[in-house]
Each structure stands twice: as C-alpha cells, then as structure tokens.
N, C-alpha and C positions, 0 to 999 in steps of 0.2 A: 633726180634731185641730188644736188653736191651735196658732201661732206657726210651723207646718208643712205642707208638702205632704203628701197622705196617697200613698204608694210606689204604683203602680198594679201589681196582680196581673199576676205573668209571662203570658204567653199561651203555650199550647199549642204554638203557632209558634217563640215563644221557646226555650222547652223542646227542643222537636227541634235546633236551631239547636246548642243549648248542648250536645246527646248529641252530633251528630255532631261540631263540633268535638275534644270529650273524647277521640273516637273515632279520629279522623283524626289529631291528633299525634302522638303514640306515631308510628304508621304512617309519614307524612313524617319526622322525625325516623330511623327506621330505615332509609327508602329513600335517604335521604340519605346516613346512615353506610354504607351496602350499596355504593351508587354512588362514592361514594370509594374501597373498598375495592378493589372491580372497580379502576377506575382505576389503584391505585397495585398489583395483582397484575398488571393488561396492562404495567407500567411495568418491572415486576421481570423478566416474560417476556422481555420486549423485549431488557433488560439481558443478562439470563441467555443468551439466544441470539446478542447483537452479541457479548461476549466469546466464545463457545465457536465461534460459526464464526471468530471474532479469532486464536483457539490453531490450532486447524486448519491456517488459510490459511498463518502464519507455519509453520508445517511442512512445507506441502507448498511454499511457494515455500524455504526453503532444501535443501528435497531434490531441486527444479528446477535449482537456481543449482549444488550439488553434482555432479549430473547434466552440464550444461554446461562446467563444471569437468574434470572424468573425460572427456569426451570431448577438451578441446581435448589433456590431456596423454595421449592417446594420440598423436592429432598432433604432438609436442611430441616424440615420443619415436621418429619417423621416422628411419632413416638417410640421407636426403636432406641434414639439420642435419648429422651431423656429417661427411659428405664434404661440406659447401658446395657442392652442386648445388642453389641456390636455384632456376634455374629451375623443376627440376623440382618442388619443392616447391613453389611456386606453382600449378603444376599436382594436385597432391594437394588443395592446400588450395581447390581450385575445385571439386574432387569432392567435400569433405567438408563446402562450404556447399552443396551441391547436397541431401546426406546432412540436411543441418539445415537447414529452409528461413524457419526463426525467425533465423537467422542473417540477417543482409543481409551482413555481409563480416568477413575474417578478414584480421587483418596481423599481419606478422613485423616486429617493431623490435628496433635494436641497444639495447647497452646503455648509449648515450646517450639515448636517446628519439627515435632517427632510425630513422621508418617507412623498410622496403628494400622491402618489398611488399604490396600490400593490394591485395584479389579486387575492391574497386572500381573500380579502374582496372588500366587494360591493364601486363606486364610491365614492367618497365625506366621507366615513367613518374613525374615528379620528383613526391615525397610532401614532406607539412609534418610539422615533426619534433613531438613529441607528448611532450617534454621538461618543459615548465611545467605539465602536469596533476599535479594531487596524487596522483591514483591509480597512474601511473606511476612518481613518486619512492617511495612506500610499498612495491611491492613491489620496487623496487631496492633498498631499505633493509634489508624484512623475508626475502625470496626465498621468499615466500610466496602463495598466489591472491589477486585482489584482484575485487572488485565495485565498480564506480565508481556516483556518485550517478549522476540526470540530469546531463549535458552537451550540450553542442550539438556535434553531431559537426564535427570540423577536416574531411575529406572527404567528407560525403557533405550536411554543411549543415543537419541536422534534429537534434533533440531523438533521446539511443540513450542506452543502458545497455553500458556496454564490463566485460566478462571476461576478465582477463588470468590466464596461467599464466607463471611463470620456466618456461625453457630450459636445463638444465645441461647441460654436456659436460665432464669431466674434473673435477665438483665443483666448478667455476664458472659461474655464472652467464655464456650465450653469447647468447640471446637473450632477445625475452620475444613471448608470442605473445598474440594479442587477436583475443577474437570481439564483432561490434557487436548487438547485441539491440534490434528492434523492439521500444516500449515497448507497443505494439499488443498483442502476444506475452502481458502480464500482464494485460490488462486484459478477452481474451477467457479468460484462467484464470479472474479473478474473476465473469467474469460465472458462469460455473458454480457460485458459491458464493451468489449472487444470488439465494434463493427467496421474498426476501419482498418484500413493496412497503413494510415500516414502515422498513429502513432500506439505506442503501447501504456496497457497500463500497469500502473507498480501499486506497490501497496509497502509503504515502510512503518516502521515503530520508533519508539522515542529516543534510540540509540542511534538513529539514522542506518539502519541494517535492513534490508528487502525482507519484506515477512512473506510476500504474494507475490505473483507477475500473471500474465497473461497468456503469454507466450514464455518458453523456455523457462518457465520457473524454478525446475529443478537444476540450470547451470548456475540462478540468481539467487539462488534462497543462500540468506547471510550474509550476501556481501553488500559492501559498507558504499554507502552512494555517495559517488566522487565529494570530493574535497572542496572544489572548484563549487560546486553546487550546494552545501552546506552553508559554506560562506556568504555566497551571491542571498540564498534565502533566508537570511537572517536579515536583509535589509528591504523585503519585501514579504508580502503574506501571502498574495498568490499573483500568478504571470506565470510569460514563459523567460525560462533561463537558459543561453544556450553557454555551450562551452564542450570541450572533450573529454575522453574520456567512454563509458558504458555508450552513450549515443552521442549524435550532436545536438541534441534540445532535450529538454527537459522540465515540463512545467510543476508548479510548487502551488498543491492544492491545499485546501482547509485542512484541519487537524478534527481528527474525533475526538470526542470527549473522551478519550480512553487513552491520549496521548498518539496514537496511529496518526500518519498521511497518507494521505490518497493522492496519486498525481499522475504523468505519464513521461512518457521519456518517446520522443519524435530521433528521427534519421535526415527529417525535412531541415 
C-alpha cells in the first residue's frame, strides 16, 4: 500500500493478551470497590462498638460515683456528728475506709473549708484548709453531692478524685464529709471494658484532663486531651473525631451526670 505502512496482523499472543486484559478489569475494578467496602464496614464496626461500650461505661461509672455517694451519707448520718464526739467519729471513719479499700482517706471539714479530721493523718494533727477548691465552694452553694475533677491532693500529694457529701443537722448545713478516690480505682474498671485491641478506652473529667485509661494509664493520668479534639466535640455530642495528636481517632462519648466523659481513643 503507497504512501503507508501496511498494519501488521495481531498475533495469537496478542489476542490472549488483549482477552485476558478484557477479562481481568471488570474483576480489579470490583475487588477494588469490595475492599473499600470491607474497609469502610470494619470503620463503621468500630464506630458502632467505641460508642456502645462509650454508653455503657458512662453508666456504670455514674452508678459507681452514686454508689460512693450513698455510702459516705450513711456515714454522714452518724450520731457521733451530732453529739460532736469527733474523736470518735474518726474512729468510724477509719473503719469505713477499711470497709472501702478504693478509698485512701476520708475527711470531715467545717463549713469554712477547714479540714478537722482526715484518716490520713493521725487525730488531732494540724490539716490545710481546702477552702479555694471549686468543688468545695459548689456544694456549699448548692448543699448538694459533689464529684470533684482531677486535683492534686492538698494531703496526701498525688493526683485523687474527691467525693463530698453536705452534713445536715437541724437543716443546716454542719459539716461536709469527703472521701479521696484513687484514680487507679477507674482505670482498673475500664480495663474490664477493654476487649478489643482496635481501640482504647479513656475516661476524662470536666476540665478535659484523662482521670482513667485502659491501657497505660499511669503515662495518661492528667494530661490534657488534644486541642484539635476539644474543638471538633463541641460541635458534636458523640461520633468518632479523628485528628493527631495522643492517637489518630478518637470518639466523644456521653457525659455523666457528674460532669465525666467516657469515650475511646482508636490508632485505626
């Protein structure tokens, strides 16, 4: 043929070449849309499971902190109080941390914010008043139970969770009684909640500070949960939030009535 190459005849070779191709896209194209799929159902799982142990956990830690509560105002409702035989009520309340061994110590303060007695230290020995805590001034305010975030304990020097109950006698507020909670305490709850390895769970308070963890609690205890994730959950009430930082996900559970969240922090 002028002016042209003459097309040379496909080969045999060709031809198979050209079938299996034909053959094979479809197939990668499907395995492709299959394995995303997979992917984004493992994603959903995931999700699905950090919220519902998220709901859980926040339940069973406010019917723990309830729990604590009920017991201190049995103590609370001693007749030692209202004849002022504080010694001897010191003496109860060494029995009744003995009775709650998640307790490390139980103080009686007036209704200044001046510790009289605390099972940490021996009778009669001089306490620091515990006046400038917020959680003290709120139930003097509300004369109501209170759940205090993390603090650094004034007496005993470490990182506690304090539960306080008002003291009434004659429908006045007379004292206010406080039990100190190892933060150890939550963090072997969570681990029971802990069955998986895609994600872990936390436990923060109203400052956004880790009160608990699951895992590694004691490198987590305190610190302050990313910036990035604060932000993002204030424009949502629960989901997962990813972003950097302590992990790359992180979901943002319900709230206790105690001010606490419960949520979990994923690497997926």
């Amino acid at each position: 043929m002028k002016g042209g190459r003459r097309a040379r005849p496909k080969t045999l070779r060709t031809y198979l070449l050209l079938l299996v191709l034909v053959t094979l896209l479809p197939m990668l194209l499907f395995g492709g849309a299959l394995i995303g799929w997979l992917v984004m159902e493992q994603r959903d799982r995931v999700a699905a499971d950090v919220e519902e142990t998220a709901k859980a956990l926040t339940l069973t830690i406010d019917r723990e902190l309830d729990a604590n509560i009920a017991a201190l105002q049995v103590l609370a409702g001693l007749n030692d109080l209202t004849s002022g035989d504080i010694s001897a009520f010191y003496e109860r309340s060494q029995l009744a941390q003995q009775q709650h061994p998640y307790w490390n110590n139980i103080a009686l303060i007036d209704v200044n914010g001046q510790q009289i007695t605390n099972t940490a230290k021996p009778f009669g020995a001089a306490l620091p008043s515990v006046a400038n805590f917020d959680f003290v001034q709120r139930l003097i305010g509300t004369h109501q139970p209170v759940v205090s975030d993390l603090i650094e304990g004034p007496v005993v020097g470490k990182p506690i969770i304090v539960v306080l109950v008002p003291v009434f006698r004659d429908e006045a507020l007379k004292y206010i009684l406080s039990a100190v909670i190892n933060p150890k305490t939550w963090s072997e709850l969570l681990a029971g909640f802990d069955s998986s390895q895609d994600f872990i769970i936390t436990l923060s308070d109203g400052n956004d500070r880790i009160v608990a963890r699951a895992r590694d609690a004691d490198a987590f205890l305190g610190r302050k949960l990313p910036a990035w994730f604060i932000e993002a959950r204030g424009e949502t009430t629960q989901g997962i939030l990813r972003g950097p930082s302590l992990e790359t996900a992180r979901s943002s559970g319900p709230i206790t009535r105690y001010g606490w969240r419960a949520g979990a922090s994923s690497r997926a």
